[in-house]
MIDO-441937 format. One record per residue: residue number from 1; residue in three letters; x, z, y of N, C-alpha, C in turn. Coordinates in steps of 0.1 Angstrom, whole numbers, m for minus. Layout:
! residues N
   num   residu   neast     nup   nnorth   caeast    caup   canorth   ceast     cup   cnorth
   NUM      ALA       X       Z        Y        X       Z         Y       X       Z        Y
...
***
This chain:
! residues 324
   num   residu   neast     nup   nnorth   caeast    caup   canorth   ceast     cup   cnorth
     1      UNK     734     983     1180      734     971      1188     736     959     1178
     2      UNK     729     945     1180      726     938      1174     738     927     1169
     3      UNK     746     923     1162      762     920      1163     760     899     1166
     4      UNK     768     895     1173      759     882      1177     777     877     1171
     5      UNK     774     863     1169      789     851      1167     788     841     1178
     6      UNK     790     831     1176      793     819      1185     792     807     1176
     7      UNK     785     798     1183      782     789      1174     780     777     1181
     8      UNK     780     765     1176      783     751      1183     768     743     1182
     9      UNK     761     740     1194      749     737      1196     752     720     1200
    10      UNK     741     716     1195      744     697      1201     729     700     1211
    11      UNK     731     697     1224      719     700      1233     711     688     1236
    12      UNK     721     680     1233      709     670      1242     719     653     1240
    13      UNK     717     643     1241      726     630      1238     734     631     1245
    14      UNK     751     636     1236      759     631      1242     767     646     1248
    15      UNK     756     656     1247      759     672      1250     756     683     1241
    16      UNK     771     690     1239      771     698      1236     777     712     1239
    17      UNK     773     726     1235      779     738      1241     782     752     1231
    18      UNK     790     761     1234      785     771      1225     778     784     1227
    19      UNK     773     788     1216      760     797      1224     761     812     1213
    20      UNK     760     816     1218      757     833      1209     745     832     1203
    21      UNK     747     835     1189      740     835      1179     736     850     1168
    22      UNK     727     852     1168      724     863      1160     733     865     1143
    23      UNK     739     877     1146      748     880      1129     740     894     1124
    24      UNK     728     886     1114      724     898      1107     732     906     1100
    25      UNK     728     921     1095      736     924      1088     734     919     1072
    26      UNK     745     920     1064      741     913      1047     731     920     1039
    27      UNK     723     916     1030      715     923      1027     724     923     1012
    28      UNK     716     924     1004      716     928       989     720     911      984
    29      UNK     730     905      975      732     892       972     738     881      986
    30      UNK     741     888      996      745     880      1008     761     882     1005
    31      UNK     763     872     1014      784     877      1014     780     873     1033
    32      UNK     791     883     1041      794     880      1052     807     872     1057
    33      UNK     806     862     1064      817     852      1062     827     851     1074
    34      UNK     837     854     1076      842     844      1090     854     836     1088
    35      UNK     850     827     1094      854     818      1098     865     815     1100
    36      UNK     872     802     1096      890     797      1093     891     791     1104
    37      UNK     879     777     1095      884     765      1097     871     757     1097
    38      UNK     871     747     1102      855     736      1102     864     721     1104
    39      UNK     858     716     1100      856     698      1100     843     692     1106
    40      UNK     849     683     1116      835     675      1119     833     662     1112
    41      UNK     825     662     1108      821     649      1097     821     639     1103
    42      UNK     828     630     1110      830     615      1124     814     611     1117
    43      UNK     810     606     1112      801     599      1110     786     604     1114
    44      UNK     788     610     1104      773     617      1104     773     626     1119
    45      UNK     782     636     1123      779     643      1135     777     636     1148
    46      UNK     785     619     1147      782     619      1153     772     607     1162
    47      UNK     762     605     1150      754     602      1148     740     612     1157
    48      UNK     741     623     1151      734     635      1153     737     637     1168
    49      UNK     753     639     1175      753     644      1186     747     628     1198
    50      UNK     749     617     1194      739     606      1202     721     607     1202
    51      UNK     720     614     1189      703     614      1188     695     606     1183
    52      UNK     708     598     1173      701     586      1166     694     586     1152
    53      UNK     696     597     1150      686     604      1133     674     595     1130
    54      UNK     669     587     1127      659     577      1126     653     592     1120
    55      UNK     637     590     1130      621     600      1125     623     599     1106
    56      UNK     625     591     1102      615     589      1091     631     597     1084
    57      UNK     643     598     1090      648     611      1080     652     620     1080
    58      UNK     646     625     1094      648     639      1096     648     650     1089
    59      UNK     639     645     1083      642     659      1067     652     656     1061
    60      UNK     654     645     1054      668     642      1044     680     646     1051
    61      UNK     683     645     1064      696     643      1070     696     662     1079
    62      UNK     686     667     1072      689     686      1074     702     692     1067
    63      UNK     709     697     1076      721     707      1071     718     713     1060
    64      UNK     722     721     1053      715     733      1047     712     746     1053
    65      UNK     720     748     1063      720     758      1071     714     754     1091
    66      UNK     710     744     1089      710     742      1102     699     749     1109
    67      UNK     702     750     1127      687     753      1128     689     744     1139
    68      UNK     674     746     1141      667     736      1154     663     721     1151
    69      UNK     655     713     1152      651     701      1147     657     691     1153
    70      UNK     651     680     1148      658     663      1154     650     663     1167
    71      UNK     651     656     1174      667     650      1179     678     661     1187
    72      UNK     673     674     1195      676     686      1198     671     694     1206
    73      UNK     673     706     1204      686     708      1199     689     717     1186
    74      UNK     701     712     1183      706     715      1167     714     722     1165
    75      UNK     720     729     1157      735     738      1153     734     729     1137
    76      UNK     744     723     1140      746     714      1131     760     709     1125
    77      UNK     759     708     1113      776     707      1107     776     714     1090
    78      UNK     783     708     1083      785     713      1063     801     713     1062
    79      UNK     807     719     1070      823     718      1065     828     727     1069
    80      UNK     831     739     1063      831     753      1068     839     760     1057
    81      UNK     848     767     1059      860     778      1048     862     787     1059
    82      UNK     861     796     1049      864     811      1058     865     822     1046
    83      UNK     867     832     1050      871     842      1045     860     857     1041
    84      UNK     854     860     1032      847     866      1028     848     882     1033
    85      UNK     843     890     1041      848     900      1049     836     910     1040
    86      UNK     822     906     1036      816     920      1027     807     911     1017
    87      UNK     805     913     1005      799     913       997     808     913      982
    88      UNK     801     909      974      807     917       962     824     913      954
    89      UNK     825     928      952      839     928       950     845     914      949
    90      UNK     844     911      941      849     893       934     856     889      945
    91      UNK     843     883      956      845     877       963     853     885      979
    92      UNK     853     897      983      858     903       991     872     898      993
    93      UNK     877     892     1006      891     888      1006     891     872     1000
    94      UNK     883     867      997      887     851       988     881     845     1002
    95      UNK     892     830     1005      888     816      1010     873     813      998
    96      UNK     864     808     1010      853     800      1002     853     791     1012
    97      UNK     844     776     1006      835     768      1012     826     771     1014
    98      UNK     814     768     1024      798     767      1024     800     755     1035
    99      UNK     785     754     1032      780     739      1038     775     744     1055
   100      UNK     779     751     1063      774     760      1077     779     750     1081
   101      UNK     773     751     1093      779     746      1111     791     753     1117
   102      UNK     795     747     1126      806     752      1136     801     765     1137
   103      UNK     803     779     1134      802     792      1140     809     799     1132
   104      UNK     819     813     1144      826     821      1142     830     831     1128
   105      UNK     818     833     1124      808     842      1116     793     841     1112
   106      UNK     795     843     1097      779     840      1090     770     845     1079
   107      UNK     762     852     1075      755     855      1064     746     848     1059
   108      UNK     754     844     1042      749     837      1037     743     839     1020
   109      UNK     735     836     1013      736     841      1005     746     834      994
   110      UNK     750     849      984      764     848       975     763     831      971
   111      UNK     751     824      964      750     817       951     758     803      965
   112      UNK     759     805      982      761     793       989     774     789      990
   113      UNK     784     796      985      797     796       987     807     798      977
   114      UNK     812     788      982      824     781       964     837     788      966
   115      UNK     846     795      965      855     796       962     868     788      965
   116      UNK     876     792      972      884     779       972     898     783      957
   117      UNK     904     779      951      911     777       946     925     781      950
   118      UNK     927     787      946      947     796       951     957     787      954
   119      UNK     956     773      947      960     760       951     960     752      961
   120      UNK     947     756      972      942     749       977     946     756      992
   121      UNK     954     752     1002      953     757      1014     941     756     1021
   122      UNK     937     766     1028      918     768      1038     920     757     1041
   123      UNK     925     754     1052      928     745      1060     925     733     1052
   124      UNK     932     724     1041      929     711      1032     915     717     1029
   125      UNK     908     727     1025      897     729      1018     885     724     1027
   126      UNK     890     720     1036      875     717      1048     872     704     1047
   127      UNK     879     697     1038      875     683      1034     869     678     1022
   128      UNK     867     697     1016      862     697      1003     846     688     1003
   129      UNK     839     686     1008      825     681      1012     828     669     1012
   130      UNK     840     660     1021      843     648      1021     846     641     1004
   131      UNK     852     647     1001      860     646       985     848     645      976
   132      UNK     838     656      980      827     655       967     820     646      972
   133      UNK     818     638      983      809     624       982     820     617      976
   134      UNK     830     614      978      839     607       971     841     604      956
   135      UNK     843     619      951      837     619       940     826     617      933
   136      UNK     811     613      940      801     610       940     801     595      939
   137      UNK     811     588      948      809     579       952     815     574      933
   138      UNK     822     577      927      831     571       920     822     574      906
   139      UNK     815     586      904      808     583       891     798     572      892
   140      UNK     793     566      907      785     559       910     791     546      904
   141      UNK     801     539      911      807     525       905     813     526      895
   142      UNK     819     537      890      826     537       875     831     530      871
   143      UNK     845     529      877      853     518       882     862     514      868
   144      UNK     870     505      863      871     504       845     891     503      851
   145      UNK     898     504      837      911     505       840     914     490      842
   146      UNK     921     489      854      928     475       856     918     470      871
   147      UNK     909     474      868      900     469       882     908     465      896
   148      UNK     904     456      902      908     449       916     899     456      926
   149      UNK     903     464      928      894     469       942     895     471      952
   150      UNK     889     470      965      891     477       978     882     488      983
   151      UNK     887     493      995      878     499      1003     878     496     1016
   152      UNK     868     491     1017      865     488      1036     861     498     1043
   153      UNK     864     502     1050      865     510      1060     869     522     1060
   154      UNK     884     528     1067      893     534      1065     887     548     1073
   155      UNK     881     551     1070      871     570      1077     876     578     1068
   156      UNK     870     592     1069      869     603      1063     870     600     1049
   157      UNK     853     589     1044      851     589      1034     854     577     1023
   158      UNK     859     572     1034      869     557      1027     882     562     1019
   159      UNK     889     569     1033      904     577      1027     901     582     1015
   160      UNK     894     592     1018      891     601      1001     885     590      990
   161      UNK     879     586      992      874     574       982     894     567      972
   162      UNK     898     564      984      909     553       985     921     566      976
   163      UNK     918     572      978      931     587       977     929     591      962
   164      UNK     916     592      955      910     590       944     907     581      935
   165      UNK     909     565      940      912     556       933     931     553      929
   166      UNK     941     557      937      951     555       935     956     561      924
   167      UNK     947     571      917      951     578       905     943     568      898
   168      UNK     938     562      898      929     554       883     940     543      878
   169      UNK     940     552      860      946     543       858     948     524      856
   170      UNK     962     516      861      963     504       864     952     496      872
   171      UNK     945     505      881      940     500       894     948     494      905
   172      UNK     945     483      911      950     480       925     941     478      933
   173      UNK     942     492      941      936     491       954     943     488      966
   174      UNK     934     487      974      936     482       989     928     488      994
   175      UNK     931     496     1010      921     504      1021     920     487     1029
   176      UNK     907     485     1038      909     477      1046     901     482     1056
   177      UNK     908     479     1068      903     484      1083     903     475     1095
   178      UNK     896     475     1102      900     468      1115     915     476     1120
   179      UNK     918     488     1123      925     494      1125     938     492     1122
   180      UNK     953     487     1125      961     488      1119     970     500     1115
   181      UNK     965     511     1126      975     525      1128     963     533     1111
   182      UNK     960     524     1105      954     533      1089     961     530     1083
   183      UNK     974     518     1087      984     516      1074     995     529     1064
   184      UNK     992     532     1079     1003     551      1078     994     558     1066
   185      UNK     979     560     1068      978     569      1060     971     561     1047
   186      UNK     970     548     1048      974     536      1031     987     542     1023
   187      UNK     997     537     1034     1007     544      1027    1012     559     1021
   188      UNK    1005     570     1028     1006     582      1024    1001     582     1010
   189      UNK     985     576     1007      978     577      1001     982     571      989
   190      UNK     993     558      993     1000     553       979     990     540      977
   191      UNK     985     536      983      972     522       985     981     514      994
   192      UNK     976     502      991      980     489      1001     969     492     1011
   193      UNK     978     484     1022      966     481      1034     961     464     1037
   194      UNK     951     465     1042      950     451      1047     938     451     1057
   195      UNK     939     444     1070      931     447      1078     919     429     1075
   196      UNK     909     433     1077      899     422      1069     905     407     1066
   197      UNK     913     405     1079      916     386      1076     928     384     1064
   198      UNK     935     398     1063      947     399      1052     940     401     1040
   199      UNK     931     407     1037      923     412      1025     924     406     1011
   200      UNK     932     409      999      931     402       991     918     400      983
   201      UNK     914     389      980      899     387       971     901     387      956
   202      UNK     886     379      953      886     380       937     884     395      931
   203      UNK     875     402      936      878     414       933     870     424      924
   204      UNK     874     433      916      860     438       907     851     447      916
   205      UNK     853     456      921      843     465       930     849     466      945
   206      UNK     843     468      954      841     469       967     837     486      970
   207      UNK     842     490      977      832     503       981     832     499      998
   208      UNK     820     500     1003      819     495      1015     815     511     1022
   209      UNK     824     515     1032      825     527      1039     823     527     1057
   210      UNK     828     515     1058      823     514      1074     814     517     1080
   211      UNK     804     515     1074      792     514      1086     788     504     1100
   212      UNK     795     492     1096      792     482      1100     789     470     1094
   213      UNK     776     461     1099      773     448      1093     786     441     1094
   214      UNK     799     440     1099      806     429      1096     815     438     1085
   215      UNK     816     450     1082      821     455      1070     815     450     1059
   216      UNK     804     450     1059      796     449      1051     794     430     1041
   217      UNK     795     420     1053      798     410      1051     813     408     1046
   218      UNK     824     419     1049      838     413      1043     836     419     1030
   219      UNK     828     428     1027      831     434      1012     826     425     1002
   220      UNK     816     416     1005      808     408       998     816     398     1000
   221      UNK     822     392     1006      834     383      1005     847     384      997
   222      UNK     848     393      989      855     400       984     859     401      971
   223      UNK     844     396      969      840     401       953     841     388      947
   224      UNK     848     390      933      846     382       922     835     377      917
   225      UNK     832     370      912      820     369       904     812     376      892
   226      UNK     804     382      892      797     398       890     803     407      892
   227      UNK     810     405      906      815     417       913     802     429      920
   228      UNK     806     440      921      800     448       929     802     454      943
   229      UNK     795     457      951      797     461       969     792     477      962
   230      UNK     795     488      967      791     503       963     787     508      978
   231      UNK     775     506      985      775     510      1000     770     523      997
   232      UNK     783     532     1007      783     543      1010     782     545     1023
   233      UNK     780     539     1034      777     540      1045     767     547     1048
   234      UNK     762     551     1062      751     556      1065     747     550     1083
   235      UNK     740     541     1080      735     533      1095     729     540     1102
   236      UNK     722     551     1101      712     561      1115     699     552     1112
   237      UNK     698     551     1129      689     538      1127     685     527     1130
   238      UNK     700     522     1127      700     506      1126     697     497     1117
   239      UNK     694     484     1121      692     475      1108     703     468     1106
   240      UNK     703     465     1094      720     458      1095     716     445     1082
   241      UNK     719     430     1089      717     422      1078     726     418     1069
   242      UNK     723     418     1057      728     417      1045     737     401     1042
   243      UNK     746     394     1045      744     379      1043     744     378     1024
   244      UNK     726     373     1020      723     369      1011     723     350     1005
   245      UNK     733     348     1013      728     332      1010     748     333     1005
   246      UNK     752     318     1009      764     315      1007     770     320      992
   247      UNK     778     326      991      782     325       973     775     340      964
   248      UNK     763     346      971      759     358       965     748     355      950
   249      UNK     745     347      954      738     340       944     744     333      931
   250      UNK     754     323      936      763     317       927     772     331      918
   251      UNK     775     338      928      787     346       924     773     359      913
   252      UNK     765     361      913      756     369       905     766     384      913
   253      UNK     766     386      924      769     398       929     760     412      933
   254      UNK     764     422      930      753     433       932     759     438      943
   255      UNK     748     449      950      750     457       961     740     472      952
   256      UNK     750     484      956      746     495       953     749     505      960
   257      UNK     737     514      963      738     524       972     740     535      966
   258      UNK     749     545      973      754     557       967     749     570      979
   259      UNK     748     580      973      748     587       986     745     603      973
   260      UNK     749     613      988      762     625       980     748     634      976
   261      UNK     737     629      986      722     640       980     718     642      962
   262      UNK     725     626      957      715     628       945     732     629      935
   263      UNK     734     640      924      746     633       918     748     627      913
   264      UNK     757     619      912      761     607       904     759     608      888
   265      UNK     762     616      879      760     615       865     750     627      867
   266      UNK     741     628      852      734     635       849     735     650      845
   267      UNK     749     647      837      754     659       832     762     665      840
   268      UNK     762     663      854      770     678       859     758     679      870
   269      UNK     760     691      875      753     698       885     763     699      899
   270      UNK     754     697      913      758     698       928     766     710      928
   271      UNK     770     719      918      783     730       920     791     726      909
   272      UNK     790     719      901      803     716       894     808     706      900
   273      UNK     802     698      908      807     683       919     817     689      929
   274      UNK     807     700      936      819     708       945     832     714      941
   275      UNK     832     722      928      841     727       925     853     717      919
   276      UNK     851     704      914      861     694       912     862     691      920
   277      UNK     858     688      933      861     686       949     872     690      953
   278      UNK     870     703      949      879     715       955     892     717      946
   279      UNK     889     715      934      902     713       922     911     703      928
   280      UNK     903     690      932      913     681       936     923     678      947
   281      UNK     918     687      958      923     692       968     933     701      970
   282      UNK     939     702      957      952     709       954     963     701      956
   283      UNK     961     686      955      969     676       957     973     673      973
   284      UNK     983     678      979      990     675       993     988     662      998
   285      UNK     986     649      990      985     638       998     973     641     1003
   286      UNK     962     647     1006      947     648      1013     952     653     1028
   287      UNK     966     658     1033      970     659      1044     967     652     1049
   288      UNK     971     639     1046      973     629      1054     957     621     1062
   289      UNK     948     630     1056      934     630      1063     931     635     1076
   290      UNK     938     643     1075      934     655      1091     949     650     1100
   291      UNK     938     644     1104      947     638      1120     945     643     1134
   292      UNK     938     656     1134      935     663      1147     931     675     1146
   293      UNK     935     683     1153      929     696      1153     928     704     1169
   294      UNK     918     717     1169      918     720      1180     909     733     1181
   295      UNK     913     740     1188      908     754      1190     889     754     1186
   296      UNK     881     763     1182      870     762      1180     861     759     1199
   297      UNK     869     769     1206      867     771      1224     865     758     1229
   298      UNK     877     747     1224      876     737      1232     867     723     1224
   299      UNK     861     725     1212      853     718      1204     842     711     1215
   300      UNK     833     714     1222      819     707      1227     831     699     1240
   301      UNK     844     699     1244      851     690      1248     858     676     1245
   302      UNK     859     685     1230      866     673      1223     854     661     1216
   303      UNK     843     667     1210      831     659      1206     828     649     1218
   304      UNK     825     656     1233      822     643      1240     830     636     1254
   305      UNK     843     636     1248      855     630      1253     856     615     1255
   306      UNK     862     612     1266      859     595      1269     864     589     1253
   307      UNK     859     577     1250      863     573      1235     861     578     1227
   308      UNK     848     584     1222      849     596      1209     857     601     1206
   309      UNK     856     608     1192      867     615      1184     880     609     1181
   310      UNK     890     607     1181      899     596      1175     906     601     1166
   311      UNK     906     612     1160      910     616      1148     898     612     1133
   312      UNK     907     606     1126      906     607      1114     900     620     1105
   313      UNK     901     628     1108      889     643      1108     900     649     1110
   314      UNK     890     659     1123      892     666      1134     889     680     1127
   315      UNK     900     689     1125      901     699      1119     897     714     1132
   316      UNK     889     722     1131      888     732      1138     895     743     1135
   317      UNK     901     752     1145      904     765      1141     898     774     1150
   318      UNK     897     782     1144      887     799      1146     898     810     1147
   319      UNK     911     809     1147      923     821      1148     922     826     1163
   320      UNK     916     822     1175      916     827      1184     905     827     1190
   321      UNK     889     829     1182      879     827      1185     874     839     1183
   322      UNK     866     843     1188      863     861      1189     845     860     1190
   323      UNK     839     868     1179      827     870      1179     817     878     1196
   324      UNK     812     880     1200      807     883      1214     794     899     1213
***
């Protein structure tokens, strides 16, 4: 008989369910996986669970693992640690990452799945994906010692951004949010806070994380003169205007886009990015990221709850989740 898991489907705008999914058996080079722990990416998923994937990136914005196409329905999701149940010795018994969707149990092949680190609790390791755009984000602006910087917008990938600048040495940074309740985790993180009208200026780099045009306008207000904005945001498919007039010109300011598809330097490879991800994630202040958690069962409740998600990343667990 055919062995099936459970797995988290986005059906339709705004709906989602879970559905029984086929668990081949592993072949030759596969590892079979199940499942810890998952993270929902606030941004991007939920992006995806509204149906706003703009046509023209439906390809670029593919899982690795996903199935079903844009707009839906999808099994969709890259934040995934679990536990290696068959393939080769090495790996038998080890926490790994892979980039999978919400489901119970999975076969994947060996080369998809990183290891997590003996340092590293499963559970912190589900932000390992968050951390490597972060890390992405930072060979990108290449930020110099002493630099004035901020980050606008206090998310998943702001925090991590912000959590990895506070080690640069004689940097002062600042998170900035609409939000005041992100002062808590400024402070965990060992960063100043400032919600936009407090915001100190004059500044050498900007990482703009929100994903809003009036983010986007306070980071360019921000900057010193040949300062830079590092937009890491991801708009769907909105247009968002840029304000080019007023001191962008005088000030000789740049805007640069980052994004976790292409890596930032030349000389490493998309598995050495992950596995410093995951190195760095040995460090306890990244707690202070996972602000929610919740059974795998009750997941397509919590996604379309009055008010969206309100956690800061919404951590899943699979300890009481049973294959079918």
């Amino acid at each position: 008989m055919t062995r099936t898991a459970r797995a988290l489907w986005f059906t339709s705008a705004g709906t989602c369910a879970i559905r029984s999914a086929p668990l081949p058996d592993p072949g030759p080079g596969e590892v079979l996986v199940r499942t810890l722990h998952t993270a929902v990416s606030r941004g991007t998923e939920s992006l995806v669970l509204r149906g706003e994937v703009p046509a023209n990136q439906r390809s670029a914005m593919r899982a690795p693992f996903q199935e079903g196409d844009f707009p839906f329905p999808v099994k969709y999701g890259y934040l995934n640690v679990g536990v290696v149940e068959h393939g080769p010795p090495a790996l038998v018994g080890r926490a790994v990452f892979c980039l999978y969707p919400h489901q119970t149990r999975y076969v994947v092949p060996e080369h998809a799945v990183t290891p997590v680190p003996d340092a590293v609790p499963p559970a912190r390791a589900v932000l390992a994906g968050t951390v490597e755009t972060a890390v992405n984000a930072l060979w990108d602006a290449r930020p110099r010692v002493g630099d004035r910087i901020a980050v606008v917008g206090g998310g998943m990938v702001g925090c991590s951004v912000a959590a990895l600048l506070a080690r640069f040495p004689g940097a002062r940074v600042q998170l900035v949010d609409v939000d005041p309740a992100r002062r808590a985790v400024a402070d965990a993180l060992g960063v100043a806070f400032a919600t936009p009208g407090e915001a100190e200026g004059g500044l050498d780099l900007v990482v703009h994380a929100s994903a809003s045009e009036a983010g986007l306008e306070t980071s360019l207000g921000l900057l010193a003169p040949e300062g830079t904005v590092l937009e890491l945001s991801w708009y769907g498919d909105r247009r968002v205007g840029v304000p080019l007039g007023e001191h962008f010109h005088a000030r000789r300011l740049t805007v640069r886009a980052s994004q976790v598809g292409v890596v930032g330097r030349p000389d490493r490879s998309n598995a050495q990015r992950l596995a410093l991800a995951l190195d760095l994630l040995a460090d306890p202040v990244f707690d202070a990221l996972v602000t929610g958690a919740s059974p795998f069962d009750d997941l397509p409740g919590v996604l379309t709850g009055p008010g969206g998600l309100p956690a800061l990343c919404h951590r899943v667990d699979y300890g009481a989740a049973h294959d079918r």
